[in-house]
RODO-2510 file (C-alpha; in nm, 4 decimals, decimal comma):
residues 413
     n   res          X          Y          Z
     1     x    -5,5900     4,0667     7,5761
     2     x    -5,4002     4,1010     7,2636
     3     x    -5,2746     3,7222     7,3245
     4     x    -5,6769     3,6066     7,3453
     5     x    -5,7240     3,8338     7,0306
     6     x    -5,4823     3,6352     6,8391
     7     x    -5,6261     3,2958     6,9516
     8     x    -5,9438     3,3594     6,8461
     9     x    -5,8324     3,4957     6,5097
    10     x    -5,6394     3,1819     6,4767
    11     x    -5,9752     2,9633     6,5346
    12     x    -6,1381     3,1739     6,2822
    13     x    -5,9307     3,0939     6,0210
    14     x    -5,9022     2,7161     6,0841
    15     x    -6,2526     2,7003     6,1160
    16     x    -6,3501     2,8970     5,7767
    17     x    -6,0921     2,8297     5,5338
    18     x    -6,1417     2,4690     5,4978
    19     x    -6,4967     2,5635     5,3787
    20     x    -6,3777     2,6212     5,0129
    21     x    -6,0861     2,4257     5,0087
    22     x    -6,3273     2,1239     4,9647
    23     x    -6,3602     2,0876     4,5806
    24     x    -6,5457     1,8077     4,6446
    25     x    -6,5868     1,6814     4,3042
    26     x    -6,8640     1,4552     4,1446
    27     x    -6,7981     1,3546     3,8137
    28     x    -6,9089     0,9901     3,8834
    29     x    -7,2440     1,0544     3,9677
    30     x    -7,2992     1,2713     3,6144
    31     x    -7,6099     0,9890     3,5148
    32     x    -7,7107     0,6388     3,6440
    33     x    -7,5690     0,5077     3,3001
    34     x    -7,2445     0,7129     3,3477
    35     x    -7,2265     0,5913     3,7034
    36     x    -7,2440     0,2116     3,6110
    37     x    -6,9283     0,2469     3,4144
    38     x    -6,7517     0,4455     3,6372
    39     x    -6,7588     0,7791     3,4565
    40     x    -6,5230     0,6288     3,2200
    41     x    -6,7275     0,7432     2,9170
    42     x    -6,4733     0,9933     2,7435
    43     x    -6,4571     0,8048     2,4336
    44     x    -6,7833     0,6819     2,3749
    45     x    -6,9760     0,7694     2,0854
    46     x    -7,3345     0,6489     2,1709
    47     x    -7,4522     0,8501     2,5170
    48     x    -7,6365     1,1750     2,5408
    49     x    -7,3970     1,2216     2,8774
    50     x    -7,1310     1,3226     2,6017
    51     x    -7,2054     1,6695     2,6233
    52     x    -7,0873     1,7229     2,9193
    53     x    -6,7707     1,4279     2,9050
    54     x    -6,6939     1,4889     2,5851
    55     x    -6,9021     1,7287     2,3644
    56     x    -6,6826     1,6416     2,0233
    57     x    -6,8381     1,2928     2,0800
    58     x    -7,1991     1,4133     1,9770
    59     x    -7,0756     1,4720     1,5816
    60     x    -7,1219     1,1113     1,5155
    61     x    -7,4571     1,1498     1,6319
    62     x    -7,7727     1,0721     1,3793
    63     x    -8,1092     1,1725     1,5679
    64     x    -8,1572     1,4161     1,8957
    65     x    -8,1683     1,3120     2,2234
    66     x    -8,2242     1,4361     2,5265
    67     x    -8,2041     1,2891     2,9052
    68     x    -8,3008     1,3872     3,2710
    69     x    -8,2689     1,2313     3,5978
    70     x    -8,1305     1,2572     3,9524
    71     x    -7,8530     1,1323     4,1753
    72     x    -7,8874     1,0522     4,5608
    73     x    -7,5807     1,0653     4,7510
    74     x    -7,5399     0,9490     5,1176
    75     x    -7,2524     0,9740     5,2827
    76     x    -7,1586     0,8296     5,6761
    77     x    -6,8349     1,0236     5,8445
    78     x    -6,7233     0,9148     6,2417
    79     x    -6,4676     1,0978     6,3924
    80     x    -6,3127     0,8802     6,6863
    81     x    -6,1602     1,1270     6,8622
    82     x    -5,7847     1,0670     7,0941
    83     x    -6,0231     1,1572     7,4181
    84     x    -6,2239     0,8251     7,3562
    85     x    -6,5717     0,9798     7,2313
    86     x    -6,7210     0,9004     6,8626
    87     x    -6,8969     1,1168     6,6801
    88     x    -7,1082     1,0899     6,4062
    89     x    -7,1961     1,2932     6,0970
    90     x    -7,5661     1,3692     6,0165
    91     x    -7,7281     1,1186     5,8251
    92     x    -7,8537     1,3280     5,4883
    93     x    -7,9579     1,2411     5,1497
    94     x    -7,7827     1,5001     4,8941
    95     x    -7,9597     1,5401     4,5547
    96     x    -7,8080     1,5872     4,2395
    97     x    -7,9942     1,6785     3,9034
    98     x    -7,8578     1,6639     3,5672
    99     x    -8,0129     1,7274     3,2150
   100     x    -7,8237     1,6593     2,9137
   101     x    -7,9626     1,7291     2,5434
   102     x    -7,7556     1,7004     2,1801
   103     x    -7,9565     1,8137     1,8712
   104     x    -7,7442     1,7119     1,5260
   105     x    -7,8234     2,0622     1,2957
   106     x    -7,7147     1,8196     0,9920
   107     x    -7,3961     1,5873     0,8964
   108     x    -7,1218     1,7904     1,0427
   109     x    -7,2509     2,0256     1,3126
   110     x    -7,4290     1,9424     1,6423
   111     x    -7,5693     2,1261     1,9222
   112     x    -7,4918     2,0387     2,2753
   113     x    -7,6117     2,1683     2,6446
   114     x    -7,5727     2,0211     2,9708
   115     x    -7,6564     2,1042     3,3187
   116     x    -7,5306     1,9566     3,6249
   117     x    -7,3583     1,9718     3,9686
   118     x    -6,9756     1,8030     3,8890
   119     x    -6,8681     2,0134     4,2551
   120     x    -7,0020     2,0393     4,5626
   121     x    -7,1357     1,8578     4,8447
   122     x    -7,3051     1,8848     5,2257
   123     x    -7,1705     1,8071     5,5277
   124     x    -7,3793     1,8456     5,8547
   125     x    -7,2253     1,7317     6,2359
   126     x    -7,4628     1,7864     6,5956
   127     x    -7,4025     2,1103     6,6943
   128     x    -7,2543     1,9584     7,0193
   129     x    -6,9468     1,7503     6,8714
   130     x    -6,6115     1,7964     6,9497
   131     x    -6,5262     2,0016     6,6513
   132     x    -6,8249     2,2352     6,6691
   133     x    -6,5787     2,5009     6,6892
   134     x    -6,4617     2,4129     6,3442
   135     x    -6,7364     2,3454     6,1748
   136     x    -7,1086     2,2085     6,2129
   137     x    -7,2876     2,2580     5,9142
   138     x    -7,0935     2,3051     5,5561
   139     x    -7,2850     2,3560     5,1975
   140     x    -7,0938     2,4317     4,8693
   141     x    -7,2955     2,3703     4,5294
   142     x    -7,1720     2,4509     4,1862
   143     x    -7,4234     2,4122     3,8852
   144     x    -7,3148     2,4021     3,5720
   145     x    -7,4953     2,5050     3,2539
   146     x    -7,2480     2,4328     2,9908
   147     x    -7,3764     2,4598     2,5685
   148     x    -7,1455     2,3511     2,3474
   149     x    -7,0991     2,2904     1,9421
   150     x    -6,9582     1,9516     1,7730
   151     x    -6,8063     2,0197     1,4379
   152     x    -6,6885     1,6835     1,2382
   153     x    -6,3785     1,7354     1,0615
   154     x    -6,3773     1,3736     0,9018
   155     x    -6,5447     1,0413     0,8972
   156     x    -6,3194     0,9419     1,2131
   157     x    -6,2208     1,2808     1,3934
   158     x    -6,4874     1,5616     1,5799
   159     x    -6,3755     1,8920     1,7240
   160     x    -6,5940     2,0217     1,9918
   161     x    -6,5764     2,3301     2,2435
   162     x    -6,8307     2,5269     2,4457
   163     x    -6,8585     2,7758     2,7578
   164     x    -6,9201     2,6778     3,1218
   165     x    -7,1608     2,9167     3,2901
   166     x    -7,1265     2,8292     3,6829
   167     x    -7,3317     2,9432     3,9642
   168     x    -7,1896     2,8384     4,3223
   169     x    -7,3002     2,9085     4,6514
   170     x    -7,2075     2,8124     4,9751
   171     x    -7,3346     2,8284     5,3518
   172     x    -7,0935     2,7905     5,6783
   173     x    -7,2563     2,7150     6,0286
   174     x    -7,0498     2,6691     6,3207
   175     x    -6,9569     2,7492     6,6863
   176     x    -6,7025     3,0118     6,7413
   177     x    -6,5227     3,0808     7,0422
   178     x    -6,4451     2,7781     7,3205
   179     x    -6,6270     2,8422     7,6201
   180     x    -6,9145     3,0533     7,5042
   181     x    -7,2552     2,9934     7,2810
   182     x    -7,1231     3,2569     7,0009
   183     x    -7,2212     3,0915     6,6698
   184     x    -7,1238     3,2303     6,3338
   185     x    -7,2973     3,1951     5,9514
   186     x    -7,1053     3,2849     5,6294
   187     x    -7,2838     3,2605     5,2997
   188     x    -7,2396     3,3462     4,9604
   189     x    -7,2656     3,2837     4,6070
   190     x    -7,1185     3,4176     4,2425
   191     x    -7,1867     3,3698     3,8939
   192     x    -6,8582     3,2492     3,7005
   193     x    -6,7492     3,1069     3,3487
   194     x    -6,4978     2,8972     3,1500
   195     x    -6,4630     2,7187     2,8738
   196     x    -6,3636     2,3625     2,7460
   197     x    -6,2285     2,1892     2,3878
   198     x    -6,2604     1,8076     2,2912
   199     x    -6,1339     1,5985     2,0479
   200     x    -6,2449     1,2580     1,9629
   201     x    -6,1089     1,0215     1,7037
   202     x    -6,2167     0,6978     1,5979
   203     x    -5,9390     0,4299     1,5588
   204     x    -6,1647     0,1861     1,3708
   205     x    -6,5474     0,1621     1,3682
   206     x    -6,5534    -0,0422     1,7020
   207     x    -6,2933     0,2285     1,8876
   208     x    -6,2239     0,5177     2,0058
   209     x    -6,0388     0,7834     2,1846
   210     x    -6,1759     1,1007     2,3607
   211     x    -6,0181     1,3744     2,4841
   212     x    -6,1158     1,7399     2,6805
   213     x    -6,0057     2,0187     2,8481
   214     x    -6,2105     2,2121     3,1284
   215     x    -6,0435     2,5374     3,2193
   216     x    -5,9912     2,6868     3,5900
   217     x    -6,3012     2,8683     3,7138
   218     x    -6,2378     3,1704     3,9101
   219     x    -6,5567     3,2338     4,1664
   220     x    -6,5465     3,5249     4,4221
   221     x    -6,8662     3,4450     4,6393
   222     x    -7,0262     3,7588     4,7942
   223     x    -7,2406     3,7651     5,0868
   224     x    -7,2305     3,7690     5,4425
   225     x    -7,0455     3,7320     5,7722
   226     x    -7,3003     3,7129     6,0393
   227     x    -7,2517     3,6191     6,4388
   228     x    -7,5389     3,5366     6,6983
   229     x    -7,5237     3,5725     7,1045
   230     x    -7,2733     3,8161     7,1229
   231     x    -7,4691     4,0270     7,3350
   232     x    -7,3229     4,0310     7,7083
   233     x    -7,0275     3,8337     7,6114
   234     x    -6,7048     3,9898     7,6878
   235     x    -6,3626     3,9002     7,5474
   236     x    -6,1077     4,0561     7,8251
   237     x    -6,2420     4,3830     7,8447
   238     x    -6,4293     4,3938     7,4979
   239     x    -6,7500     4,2899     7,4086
   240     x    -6,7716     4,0382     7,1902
   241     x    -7,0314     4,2571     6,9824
   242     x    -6,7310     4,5059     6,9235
   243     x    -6,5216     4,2313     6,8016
   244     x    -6,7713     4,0520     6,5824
   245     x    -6,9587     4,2961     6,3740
   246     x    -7,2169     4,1412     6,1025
   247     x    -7,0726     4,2810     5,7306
   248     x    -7,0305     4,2235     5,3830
   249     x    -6,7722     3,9068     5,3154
   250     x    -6,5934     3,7618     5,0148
   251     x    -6,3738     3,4546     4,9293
   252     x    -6,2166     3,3477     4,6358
   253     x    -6,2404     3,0202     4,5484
   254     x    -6,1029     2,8355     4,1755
   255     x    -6,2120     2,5515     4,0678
   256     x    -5,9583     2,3477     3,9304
   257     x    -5,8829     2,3120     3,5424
   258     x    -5,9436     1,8902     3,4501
   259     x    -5,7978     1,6776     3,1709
   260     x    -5,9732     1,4129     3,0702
   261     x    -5,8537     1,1173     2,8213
   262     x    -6,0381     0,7891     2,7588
   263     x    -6,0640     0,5120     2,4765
   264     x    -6,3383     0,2844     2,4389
   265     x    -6,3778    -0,0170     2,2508
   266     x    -6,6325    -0,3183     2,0965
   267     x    -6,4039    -0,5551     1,9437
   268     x    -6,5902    -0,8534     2,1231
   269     x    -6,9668    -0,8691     2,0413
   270     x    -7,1953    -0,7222     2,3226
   271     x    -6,9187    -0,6479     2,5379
   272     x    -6,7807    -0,2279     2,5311
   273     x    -6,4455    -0,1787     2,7540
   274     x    -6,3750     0,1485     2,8266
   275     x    -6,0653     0,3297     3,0426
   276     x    -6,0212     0,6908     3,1301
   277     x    -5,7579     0,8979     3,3139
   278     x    -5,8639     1,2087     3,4497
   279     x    -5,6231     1,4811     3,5713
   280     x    -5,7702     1,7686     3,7895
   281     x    -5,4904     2,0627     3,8157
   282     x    -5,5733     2,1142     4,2037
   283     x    -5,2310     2,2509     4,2794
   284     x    -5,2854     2,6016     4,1479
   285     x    -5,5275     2,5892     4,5211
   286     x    -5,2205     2,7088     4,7284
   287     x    -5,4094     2,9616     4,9408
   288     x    -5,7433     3,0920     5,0289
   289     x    -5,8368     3,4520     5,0428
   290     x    -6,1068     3,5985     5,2682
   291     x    -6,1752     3,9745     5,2194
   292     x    -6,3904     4,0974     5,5205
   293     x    -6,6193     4,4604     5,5440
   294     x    -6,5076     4,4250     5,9318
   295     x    -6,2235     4,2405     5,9853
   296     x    -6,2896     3,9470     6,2847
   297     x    -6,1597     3,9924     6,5707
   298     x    -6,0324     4,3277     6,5176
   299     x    -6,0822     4,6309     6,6832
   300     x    -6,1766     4,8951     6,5980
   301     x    -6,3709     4,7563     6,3082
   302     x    -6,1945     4,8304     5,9561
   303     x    -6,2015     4,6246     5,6363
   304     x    -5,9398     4,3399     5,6396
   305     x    -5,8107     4,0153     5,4343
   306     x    -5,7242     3,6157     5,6078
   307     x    -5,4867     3,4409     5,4033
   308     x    -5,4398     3,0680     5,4894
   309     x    -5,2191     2,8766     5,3132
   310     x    -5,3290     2,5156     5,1555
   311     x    -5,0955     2,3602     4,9363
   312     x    -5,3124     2,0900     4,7504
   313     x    -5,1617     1,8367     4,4861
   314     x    -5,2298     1,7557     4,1305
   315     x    -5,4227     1,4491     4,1204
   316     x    -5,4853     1,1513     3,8436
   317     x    -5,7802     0,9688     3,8961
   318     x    -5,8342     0,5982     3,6629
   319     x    -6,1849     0,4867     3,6070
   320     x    -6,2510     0,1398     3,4356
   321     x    -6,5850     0,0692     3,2568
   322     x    -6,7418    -0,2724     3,1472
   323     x    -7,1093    -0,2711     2,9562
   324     x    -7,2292    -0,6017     2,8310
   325     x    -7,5593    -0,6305     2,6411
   326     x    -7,7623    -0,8886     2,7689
   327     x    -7,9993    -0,8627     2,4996
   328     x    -8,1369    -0,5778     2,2292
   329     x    -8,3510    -0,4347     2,5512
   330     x    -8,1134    -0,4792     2,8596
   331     x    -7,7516    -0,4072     2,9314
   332     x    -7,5395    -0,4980     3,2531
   333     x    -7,3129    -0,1920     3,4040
   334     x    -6,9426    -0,2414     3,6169
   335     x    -6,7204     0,0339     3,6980
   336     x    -6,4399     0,1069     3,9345
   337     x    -6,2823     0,4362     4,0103
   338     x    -5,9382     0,5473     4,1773
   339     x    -6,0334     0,8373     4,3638
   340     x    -5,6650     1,0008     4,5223
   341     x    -5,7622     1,3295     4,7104
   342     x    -5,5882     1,6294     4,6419
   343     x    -5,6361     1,7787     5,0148
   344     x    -5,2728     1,8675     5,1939
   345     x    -5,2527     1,6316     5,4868
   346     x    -5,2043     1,9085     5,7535
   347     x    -5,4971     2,1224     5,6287
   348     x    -5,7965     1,8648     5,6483
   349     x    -6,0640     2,0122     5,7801
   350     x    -6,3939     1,8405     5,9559
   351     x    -6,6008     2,0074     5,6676
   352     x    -6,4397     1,7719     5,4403
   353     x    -6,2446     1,5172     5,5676
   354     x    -6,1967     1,3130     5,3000
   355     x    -5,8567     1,0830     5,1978
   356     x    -5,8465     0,8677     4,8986
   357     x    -6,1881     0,6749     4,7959
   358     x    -6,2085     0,3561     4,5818
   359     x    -6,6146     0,3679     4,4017
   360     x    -6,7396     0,0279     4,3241
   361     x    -7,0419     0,0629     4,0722
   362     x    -7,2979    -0,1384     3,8615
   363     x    -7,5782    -0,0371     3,6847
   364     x    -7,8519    -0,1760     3,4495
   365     x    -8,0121    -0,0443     3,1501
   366     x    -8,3413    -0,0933     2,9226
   367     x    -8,4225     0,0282     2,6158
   368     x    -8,7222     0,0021     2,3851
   369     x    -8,7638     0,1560     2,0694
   370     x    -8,6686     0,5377     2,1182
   371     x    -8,6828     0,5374     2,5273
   372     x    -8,4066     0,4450     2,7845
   373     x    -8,4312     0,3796     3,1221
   374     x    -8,1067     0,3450     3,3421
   375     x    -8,0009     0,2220     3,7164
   376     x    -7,7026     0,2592     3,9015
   377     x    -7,5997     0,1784     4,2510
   378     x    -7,2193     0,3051     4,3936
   379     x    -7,0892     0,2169     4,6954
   380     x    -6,7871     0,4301     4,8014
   381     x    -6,5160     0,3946     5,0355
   382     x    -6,2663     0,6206     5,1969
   383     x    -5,9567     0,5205     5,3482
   384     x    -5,8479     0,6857     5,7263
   385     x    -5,7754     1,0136     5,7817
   386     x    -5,6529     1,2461     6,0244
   387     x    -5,7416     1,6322     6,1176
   388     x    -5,4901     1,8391     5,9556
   389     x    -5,1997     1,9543     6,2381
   390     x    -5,1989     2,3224     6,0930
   391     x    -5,6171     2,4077     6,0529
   392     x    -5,7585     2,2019     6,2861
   393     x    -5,7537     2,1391     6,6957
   394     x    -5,9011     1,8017     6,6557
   395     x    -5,6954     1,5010     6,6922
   396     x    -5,8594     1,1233     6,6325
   397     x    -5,9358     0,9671     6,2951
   398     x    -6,2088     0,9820     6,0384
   399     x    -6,3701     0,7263     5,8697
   400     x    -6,6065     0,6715     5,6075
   401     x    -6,8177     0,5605     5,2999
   402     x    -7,1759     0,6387     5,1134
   403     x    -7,4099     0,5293     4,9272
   404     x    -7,5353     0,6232     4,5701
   405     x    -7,8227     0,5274     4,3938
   406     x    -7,8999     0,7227     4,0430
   407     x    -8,2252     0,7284     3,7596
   408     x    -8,2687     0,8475     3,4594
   409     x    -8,4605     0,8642     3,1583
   410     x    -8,3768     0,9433     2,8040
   411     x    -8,5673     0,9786     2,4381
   412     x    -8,3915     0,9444     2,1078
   413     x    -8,6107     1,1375     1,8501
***
């Protein structure tokens, strides 16, 4: 019995602690403009987007502007699993809004918000897949309200800082023990906040350099830890309703801290180059707390804590943007992005089980007068992977890509 008790607390930590350890961050798909150049927009000086890549950037600005639109991602995972079967992730179309507005109060001060979703993502497999055990159905979102102030110190150099108000939450559907039709749900959500500081300096009229800081955001989602068909199941001589009690649940979960530095130039006519390195301090992720009202798998019931290492990396990711004006109405986008993932080898999980990804992107813009319109199309590719030895049973490879298409709209006042 106690054996069988240990197994099954074993499963339950594989299959819930990859959950959070996603991250999965979306900084490329912040507009359809941003997206065509690869998110390498730190140093520019002329885009709305700014105040979330780069709030110091706004300073230089002369009129408001505001701009709204919406981000489609589709992603396509197969596992081909060692026993010969393929399996294939749930085709879905995940939605991202983002709103950006920057309001110049006079010469030297401007006022900046953004909102958007830079983190989170959905992952959805058939609920009779190999891994069901580890995970079926997996939703983290993180949206980010984030108002900010540009102060300009000179003619060539902007300050800017702000707060970042976050609210995440997150849903976890899965099977749970091998053998019977026990299923489990975990949800829960927090409010959190950070802050950030930017500096951009202008080299010459036609460049510039950006630079920001985004601190670590600490989120402890509350919610629940529920279980369905326990009833007449018995594990050894317990009932599974003895072992599996529905309660309160909490995990803590940081988002990383991210350094961002980019330059951006116009010395040939039409044609703005721009390069950005972004740093995202994922290594301070070396474990992952759950705090349970009834601990699983124990009996009798009592409050309890699952600690499960994950050991994730630093990682530097280079983005490359090219924009070349066609004309004074329409502009040509190209971007490419170096994508390393931070996730530990041995504790890849089938919620996210993502490697390295390489984003191709282009875009096209109009303008007329004081209204933009923007396009972008990304197509994204992820190199092999394999389930990670330590949190998860499975053994086979994943592969896959998606799909993004973006819109959006802007007004210069």
């Amino acid at each position: 019995m106690r054996k069988r008790l240990m197994i099954l607390l074993m499963l339950w930590i594989s299959c819930t602690g990859s959950l959070w350890a996603a991250g999965f961050q979306l900084f490329n798909e912040g507009s359809a403009r941003v997206m065509g150049l690869g998110a390498a927009v730190t140093g520019r000086t002329d885009m709305v987007e700014a105040v979330w890549y780069n709030p110091s950037a706004t300073a230089f600005f002369k009129d408001p502007e505001v701009m709204t639109g919406l981000a489609l991602v589709m992603p396509s995972v197969e596992f081909e699993s060692d026993s010969g079967r393929d399996y294939e992730m749930t085709d879905m179309v995940h939605p991202l809004p983002f709103l950006y507005a920057a309001y110049p109060l006079n010469d030297r001060f401007t006022l900046n918000f953004s909102f958007n979703v830079p983190y989170g993502l959905t992952t959805d497999w058939d609920g009779d897949w190999e891994g069901r055990y580890e995970a079926v159905y997996t939703s983290l979102r993180c949206y980010f309200f984030t108002p900010s102030i540009a102060v300009k110190l000179t003619d060539r150099l902007s300050f800017g800082f702000g707060a970042q108000v976050v609210y995440a939450d997150a849903e976890l559907r899965k099977y749970l023990v091998p053998g019977t039709p026990i299923k489990t749900k975990l949800t829960g959500d927090d409010w959190a906040a950070g802050w950030l500081v930017s500096l951009t300096y202008k080299i010459r009229e036609d460049t510039a350099i950006g630079i920001i800081y985004r601190s670590q955001i600490n989120l402890h989602l509350e919610g629940d830890a529920k279980y369905y068909n326990t009833e007449g199941i018995f594990l050894g001589p317990l009932p599974a309703s003895s072992l599996f009690i529905n309660g309160d649940g909490e995990v803590l979960l940081d988002l990383p801290d991210t350094l961002s530095v980019g330059i951006t130039t116009r010395v040939i006519p039409r044609l703005t180059l721009s390069f950005d390195l972004l740093w995202s301090g994922w290594s301070t992720y070396d474990q992952l707390k759950f705090k349970y009202e009834y601990e699983p798998g124990e009996f009798p019931a009592k409050p309890g804590s699952i600690i499960q290492p994950k050991d994730w990396d630093d990682v530097l990711a280079v983005r490359f943007g090219v924009e070349y004006a066609l004309s004074d109405t329409w502009t040509l986008r190209f971007g490419y992005v170096y994508d390393p993932s931070p996730i530990d080898d041995d504790t890849r999980g089938a919620e996210l089980p993502t490697d390295d990804r390489q984003l191709f992107n282009f875009g096209m813009g109009y303008r007329k007068g004081n209204l933009g319109v923007n396009f972008a199309y990304t197509y994204l590719t992820m190199e092999d992977s394999h389930p990670g030895e330590e949190t998860s049973y499975l053994r086979g490879t994943y592969e896959g890509e998606a799909h993004i298409v973006a819109f959006d709209l802007s007004y210069r006042f």
